[in-house]
TORSE-256951 format. One record per residue: z, y negated, x negated of N, C-alpha, C in turn; chain; residue in one letter. Coordinates in steps of 0.02 Angstrom, whole numbers, plus 50000, padded with zeros to 5 digits. Last residue first. Layout:
<nodes>
NODE  n_c3  n_c2  n_c1 ca_c3 ca_c2 ca_c1  c_c3  c_c2  c_c1 unit code
NODE     Z     Y     X     Z     Y     X     Z     Y     X    A    A
...
</nodes>
This chain:
<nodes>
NODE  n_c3  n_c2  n_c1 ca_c3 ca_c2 ca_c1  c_c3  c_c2  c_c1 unit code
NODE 50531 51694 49832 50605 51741 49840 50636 51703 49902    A    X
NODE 50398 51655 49814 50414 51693 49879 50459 51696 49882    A    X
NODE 50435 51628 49674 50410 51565 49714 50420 51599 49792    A    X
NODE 50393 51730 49605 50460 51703 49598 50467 51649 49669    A    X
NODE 50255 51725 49562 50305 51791 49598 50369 51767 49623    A    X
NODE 50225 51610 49493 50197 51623 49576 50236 51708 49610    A    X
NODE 50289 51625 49386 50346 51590 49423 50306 51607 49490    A    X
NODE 50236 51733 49326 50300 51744 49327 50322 51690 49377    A    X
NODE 50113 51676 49292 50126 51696 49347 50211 51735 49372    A    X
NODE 50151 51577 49192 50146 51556 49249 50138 51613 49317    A    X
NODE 50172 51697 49100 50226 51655 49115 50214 51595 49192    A    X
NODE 50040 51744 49094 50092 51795 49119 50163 51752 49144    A    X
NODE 49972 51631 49032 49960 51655 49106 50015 51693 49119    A    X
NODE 50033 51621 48909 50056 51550 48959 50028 51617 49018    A    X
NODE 49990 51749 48851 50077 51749 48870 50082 51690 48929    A    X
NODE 49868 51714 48816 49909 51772 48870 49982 51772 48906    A    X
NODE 49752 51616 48800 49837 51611 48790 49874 51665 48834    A    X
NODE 49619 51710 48732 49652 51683 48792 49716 51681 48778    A    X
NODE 49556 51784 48625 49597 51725 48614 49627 51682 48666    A    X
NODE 49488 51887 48694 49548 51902 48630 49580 51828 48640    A    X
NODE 49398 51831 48763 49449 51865 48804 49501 51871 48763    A    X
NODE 49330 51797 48672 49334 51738 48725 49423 51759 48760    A    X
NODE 49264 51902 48615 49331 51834 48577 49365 51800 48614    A    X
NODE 49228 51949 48713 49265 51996 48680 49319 51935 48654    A    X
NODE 49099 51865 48696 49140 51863 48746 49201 51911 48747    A    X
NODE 49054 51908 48567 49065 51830 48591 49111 51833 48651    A    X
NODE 49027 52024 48605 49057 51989 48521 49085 51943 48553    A    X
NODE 48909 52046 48677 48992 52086 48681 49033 52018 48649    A    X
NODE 48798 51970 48727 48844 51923 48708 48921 51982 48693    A    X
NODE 48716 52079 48840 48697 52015 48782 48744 51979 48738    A    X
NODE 48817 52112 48914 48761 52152 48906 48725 52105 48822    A    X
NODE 48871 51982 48974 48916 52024 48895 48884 52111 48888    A    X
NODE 48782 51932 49044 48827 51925 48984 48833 51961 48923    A    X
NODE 48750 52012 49143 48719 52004 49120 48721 51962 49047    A    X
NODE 48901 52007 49188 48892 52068 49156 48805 52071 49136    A    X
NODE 48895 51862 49231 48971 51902 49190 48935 51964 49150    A    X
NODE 48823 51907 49343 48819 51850 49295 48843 51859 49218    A    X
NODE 48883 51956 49411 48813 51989 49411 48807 51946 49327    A    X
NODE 48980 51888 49443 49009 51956 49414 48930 51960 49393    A    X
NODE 48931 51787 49514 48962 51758 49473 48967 51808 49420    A    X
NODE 48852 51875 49645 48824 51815 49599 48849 51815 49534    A    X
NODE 48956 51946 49708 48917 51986 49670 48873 51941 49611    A    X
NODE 49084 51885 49773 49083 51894 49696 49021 51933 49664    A    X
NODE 49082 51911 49908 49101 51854 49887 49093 51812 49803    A    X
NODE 49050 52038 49949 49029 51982 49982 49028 51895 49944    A    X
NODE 49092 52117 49859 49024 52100 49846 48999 52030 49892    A    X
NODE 49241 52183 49782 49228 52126 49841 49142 52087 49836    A    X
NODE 49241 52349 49752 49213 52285 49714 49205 52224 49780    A    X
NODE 49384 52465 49771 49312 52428 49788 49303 52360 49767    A    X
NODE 49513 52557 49756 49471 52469 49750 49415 52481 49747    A    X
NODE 49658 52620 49861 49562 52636 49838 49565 52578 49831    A    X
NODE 49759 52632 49920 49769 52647 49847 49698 52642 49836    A    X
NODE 49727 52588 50050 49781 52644 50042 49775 52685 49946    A    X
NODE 49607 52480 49978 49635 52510 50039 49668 52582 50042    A    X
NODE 49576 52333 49936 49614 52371 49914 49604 52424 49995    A    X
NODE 49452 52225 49849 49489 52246 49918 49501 52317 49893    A    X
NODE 49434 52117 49704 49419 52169 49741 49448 52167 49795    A    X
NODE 49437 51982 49686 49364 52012 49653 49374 52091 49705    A    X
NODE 49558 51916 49723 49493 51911 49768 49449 51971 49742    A    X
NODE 49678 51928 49644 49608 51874 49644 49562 51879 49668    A    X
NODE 49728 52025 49681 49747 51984 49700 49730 51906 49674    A    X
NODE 49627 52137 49622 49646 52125 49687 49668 52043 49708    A    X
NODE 49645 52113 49503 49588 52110 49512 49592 52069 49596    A    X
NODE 49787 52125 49481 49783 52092 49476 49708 52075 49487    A    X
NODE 49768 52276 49516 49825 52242 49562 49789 52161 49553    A    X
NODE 49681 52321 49396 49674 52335 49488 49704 52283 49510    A    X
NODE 49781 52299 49313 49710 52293 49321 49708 52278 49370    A    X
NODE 49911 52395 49342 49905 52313 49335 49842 52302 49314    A    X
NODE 49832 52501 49334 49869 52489 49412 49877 52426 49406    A    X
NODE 49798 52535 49217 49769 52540 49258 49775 52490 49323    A    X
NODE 49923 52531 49172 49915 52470 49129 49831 52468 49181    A    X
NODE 49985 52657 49209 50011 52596 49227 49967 52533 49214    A    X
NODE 49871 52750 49158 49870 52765 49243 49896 52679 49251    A    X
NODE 49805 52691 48989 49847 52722 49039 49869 52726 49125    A    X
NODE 49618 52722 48965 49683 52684 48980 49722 52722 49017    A    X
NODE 49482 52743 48992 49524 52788 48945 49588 52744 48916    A    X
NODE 49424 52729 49097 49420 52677 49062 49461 52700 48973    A    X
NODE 49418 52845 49177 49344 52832 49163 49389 52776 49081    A    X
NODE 49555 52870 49193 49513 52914 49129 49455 52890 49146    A    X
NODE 49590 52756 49289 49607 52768 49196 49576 52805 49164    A    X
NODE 49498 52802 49386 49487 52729 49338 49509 52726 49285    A    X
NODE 49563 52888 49423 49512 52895 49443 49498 52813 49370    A    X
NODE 49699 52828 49453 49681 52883 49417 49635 52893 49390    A    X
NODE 49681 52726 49548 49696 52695 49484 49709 52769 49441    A    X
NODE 49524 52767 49664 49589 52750 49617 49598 52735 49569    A    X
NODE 49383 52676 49704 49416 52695 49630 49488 52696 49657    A    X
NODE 49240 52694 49819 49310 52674 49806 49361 52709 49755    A    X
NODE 49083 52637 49814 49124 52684 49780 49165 52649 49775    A    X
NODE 48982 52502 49827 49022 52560 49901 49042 52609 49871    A    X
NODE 48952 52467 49715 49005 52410 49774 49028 52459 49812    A    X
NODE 48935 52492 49562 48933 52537 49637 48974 52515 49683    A    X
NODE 48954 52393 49465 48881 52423 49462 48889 52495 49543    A    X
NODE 49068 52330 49542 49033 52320 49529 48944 52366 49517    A    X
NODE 49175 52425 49457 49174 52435 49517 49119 52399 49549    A    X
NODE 49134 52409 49315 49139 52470 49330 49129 52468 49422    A    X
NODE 49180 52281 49308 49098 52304 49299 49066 52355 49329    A    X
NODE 49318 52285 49315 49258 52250 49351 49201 52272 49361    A    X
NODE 49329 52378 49205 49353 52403 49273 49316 52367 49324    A    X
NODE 49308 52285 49092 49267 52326 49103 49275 52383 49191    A    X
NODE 49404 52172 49133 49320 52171 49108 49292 52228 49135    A    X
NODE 49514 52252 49073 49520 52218 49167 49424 52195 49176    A    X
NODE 49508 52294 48974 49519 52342 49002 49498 52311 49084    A    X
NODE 49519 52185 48914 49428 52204 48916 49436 52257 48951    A    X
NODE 49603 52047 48988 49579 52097 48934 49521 52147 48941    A    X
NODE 49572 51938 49081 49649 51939 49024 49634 51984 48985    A    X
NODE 49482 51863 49182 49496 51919 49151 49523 51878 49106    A    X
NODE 49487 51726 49268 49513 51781 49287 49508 51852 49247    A    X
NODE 49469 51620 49194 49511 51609 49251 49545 51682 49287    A    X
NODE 49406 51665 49071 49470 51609 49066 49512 51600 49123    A    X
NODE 49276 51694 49145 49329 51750 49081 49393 51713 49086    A    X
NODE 49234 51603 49220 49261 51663 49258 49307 51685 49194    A    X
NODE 49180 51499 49073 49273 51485 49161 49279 51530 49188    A    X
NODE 49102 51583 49042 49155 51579 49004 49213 51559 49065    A    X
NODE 49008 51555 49145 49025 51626 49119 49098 51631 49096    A    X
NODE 48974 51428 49141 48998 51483 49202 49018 51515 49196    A    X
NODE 48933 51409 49004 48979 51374 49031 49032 51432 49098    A    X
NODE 48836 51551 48909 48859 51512 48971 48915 51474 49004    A    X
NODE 48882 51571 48756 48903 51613 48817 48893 51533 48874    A    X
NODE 48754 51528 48645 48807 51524 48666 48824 51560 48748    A    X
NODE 48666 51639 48567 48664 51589 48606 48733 51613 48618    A    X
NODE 48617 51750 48439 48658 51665 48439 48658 51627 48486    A    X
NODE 48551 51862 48526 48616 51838 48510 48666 51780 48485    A    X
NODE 48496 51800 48695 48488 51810 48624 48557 51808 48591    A    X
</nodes>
């Protein structure tokens, strides 16, 4: 319903691993067809985003588990994430508004700055 609050569960996936609605909706996207593999071409004009801001989607989807990568193709990681994502997008089927905010008001910059140092940290 619409005055219900966004699920506890729900909200810690948005906070832990989507940053914007472009990276949201690419989820979903790969998701509602686990065995269709997306380039990052192929994904910008579905999402009507640029090819780069595509590729950092993806990348960063990737390197949280949610997807597997192979010679430039993502696929939705189902083994591991179909529950939580199923979840997610029975959501914000119900809840845009709310979970839209969720995503707007994430501290962006602290994540980009902490991951600035997990890049750094290999040198």
């Amino acid at each position: 319903m619409p005055g219900e609050e966004v699920p506890e569960d729900v909200r810690e996936f948005i906070l832990r691993y989507i940053n914007s609605i472009a990276q949201l909706e690419a989820l979903l996207l790969l998701w509602r067809d686990p065995n269709k593999s997306w380039d990052s071409a192929a994904m910008a004009r579905r999402l009507y985003v640029g090819e780069g801001e595509t590729i950092e989607v993806l990348t960063q989807l990737n390197a949280d588990g949610l997807l597997t990568e192979t010679q430039g193709s993502y696929r939705f990681n189902k083994d591991d994430w179909q529950e939580p994502v199923g979840r997610l997008a029975e959501s914000y089927a119900k809840q845009l508004i709310p979970i839209t905010n969720i995503i707007h008001a994430k501290p962006r910059r602290i994540r980009e700055f902490a991951d600035a140092f997990k890049f750094r940290k290999g040198r």
